[in-house]
C-alpha positions in Angstrom: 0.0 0.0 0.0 1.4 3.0 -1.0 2.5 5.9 2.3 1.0 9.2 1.2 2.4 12.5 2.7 -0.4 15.0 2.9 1.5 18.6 3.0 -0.3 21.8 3.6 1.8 25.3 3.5 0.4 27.8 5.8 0.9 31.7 6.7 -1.9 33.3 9.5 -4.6 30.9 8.4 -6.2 30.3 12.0 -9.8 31.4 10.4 -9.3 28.5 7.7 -6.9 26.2 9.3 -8.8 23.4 11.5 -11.2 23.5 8.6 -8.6 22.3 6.2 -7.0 19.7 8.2 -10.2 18.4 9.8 -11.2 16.8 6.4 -8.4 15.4 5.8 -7.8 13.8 9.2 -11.1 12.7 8.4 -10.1 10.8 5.1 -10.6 6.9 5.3 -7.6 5.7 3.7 -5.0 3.9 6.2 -1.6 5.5 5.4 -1.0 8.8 4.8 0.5 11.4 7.9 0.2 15.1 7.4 3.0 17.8 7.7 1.9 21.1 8.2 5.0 24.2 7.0 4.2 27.6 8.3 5.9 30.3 7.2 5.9 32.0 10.1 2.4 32.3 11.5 1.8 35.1 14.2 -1.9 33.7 15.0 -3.1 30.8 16.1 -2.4 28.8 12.8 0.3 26.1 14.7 -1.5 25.9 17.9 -4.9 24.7 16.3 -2.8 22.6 13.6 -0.9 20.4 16.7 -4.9 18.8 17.5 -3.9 17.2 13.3 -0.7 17.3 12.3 1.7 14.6 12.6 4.3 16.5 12.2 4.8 20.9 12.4 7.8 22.8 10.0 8.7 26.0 10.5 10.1 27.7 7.7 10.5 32.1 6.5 9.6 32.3 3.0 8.0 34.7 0.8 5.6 32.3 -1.1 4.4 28.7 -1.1 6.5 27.0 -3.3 9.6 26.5 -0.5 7.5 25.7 1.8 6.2 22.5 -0.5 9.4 21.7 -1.1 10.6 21.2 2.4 7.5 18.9 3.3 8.5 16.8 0.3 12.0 16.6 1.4 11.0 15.9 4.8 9.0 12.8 3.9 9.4 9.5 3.3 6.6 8.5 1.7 5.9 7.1 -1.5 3.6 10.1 -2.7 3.2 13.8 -1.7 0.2 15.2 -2.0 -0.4 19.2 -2.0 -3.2 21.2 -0.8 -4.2 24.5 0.7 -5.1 26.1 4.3 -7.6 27.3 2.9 -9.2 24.5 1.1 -11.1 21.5 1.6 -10.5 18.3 0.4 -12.8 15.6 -0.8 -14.0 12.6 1.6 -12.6 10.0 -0.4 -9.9 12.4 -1.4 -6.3 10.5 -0.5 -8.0 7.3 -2.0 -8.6 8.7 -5.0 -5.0 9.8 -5.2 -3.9 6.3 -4.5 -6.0 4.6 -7.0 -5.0 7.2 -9.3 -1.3 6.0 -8.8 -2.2 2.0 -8.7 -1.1 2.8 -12.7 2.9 2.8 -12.3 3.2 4.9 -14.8 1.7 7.5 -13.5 4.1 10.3 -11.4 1.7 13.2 -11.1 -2.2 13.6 -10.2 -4.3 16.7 -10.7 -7.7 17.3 -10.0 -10.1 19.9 -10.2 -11.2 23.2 -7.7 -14.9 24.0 -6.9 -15.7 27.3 -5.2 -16.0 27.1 -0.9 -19.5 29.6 -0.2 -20.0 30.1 -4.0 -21.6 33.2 -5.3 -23.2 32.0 -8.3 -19.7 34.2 -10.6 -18.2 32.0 -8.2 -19.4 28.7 -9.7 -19.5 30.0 -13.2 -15.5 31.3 -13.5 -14.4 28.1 -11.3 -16.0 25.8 -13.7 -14.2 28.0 -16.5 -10.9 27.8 -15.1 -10.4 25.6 -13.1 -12.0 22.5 -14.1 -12.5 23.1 -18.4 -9.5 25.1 -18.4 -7.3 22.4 -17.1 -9.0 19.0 -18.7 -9.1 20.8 -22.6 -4.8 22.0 -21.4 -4.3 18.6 -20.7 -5.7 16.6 -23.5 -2.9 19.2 -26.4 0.0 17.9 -23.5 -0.3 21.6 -21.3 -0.6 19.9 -18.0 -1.6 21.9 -14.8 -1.9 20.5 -11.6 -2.9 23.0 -9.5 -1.4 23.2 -5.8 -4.7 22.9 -4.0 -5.1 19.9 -5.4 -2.1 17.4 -6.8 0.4 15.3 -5.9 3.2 13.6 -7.4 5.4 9.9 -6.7 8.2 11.9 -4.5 11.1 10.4 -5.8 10.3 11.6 -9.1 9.5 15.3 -7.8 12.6 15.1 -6.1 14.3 14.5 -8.7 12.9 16.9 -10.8 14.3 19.6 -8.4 10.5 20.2 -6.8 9.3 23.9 -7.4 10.7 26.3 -8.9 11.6 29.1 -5.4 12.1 31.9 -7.8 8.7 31.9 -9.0 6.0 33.9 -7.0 2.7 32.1 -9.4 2.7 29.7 -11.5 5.3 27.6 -9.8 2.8 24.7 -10.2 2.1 25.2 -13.6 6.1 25.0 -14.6 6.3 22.4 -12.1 3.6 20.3 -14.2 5.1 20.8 -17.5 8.8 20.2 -16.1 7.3 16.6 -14.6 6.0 15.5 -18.5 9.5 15.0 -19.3 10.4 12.3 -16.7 6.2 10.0 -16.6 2.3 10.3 -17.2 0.8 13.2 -15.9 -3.0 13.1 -15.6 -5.8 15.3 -14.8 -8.8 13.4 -12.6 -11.9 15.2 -12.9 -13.4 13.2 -9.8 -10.3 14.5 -8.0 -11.7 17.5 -6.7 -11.8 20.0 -3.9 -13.3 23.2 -2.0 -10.9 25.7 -2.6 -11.3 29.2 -1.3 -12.3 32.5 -3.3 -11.0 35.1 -1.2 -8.9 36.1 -3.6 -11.5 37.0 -6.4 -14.0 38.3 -3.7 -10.9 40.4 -2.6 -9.7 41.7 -5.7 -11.7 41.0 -8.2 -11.7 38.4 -10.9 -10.3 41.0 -14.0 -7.4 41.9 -11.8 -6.4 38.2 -11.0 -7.0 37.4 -14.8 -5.0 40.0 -16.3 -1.5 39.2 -13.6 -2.4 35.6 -14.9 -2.1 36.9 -18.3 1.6 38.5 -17.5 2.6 35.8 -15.3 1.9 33.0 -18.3 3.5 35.7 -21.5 6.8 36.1 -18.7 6.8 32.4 -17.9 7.0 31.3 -21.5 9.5 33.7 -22.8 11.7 32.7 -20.1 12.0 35.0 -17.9 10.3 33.9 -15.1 7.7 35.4 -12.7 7.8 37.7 -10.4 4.3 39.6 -9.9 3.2 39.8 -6.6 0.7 37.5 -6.1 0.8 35.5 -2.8 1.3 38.6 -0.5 -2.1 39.9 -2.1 -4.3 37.8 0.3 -5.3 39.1 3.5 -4.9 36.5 5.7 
């Protein structure tokens, strides 16, 4: 049976946090452990995570892309599995993962994001982008498996050389297409989760879609990312 490492990257999310990690304490599959990596939480976020976690990181970094990468490193289990503090997982969620990675050829899992408290925008532009968007990218070889909700066999992302640290978005984007050189990469619409919309009921779904325009045009001429982008939730 393969040892999944469920890893969670966290900065000041005591209003989302026992959500988050309550569902997937909850999950019914027997072998999986769950490493929490705050980034230097000045709440409550580590206190209510220790009633979870298995295990508590403490790392400064400006984004969540380090963060991931020292839970990966940390582990020794045969998958890691990303999601968000502000995000809740499926029930059946880490099984799903597994049976997606009973195929040995497979190395990476995506799924799909459904809005948390949806406005009915909410719904529409989720279904847009972050279910469509990814399944038709997929099917033309343009994998993206989103952070939320992913994993990947850990030697493999090891290997690979995990996230990209310079990047401040799109980190898991480049990670996915990176990962199609070494194994499979799929996209499993029954994968799915609750993630959060704070960040289009904060700033607006235009803004967020035109610094995902720039992010994608600097990515792909090679000269990386660097729009602010994680910084702009108010956690």
């Amino acid at each position: 049976m393969l040892r999944i490492s469920v890893i969670v990257p966290a900065l000041n999310e005591d209003k989302d946090i026992e959500h988050c990690l309550r569902f997937i304490r909850g999950q019914g599959y027997p072998n999986f452990d769950i490493t929490l990596v705050d980034s230097g939480s000045t709440d409550r976020t580590v206190e209510i995570a220790r009633r979870y976690v298995d295990k508590i990181l403490v790392m400064k970094a400006d984004g969540p892309g380090p963060a991931r990468n020292l839970g990966a490193r940390d582990s020794n289990a045969d998958i890691v599995a990303f999601t968000d503090a502000d995000t809740q997982v499926a029930p059946n969620w880490i099984e799903k993962i597994a049976e997606d990675f009973s195929d040995p050829e497979v190395i990476g899992v995506g799924g799909i994001f459904k809005p948390r408290n949806p406005r009915l925008l909410d719904r529409i532009m989720f279904k847009i982008n972050s279910d469509w968007w990814y399944r038709l990218t997929a099917k033309i070889g343009f994998y993206q498996l989103g952070t939320p909700n992913c994993a990947y066999r850990r030697d493999a992302f090891l290997r690979a050389g995990g996230f990209d640290e310079s990047l401040s978005m799109l980190e898991d984007t480049e990670l996915s297409l990176r990962m199609s050189r070494y194994g499979k990469l799929i996209i499993d619409k029954d994968l799915w989760v609750y993630n959060s919309a704070r960040r289009f009921r904060q700033e607006g779904y235009l803004r967020v879609f035109i610094r995902y325009l720039k992010a994608y045009f600097t990515l792909f001429i090679g000269r990386g990312v660097k729009e602010t982008h994680f910084n702009t939730i108010k956690h």
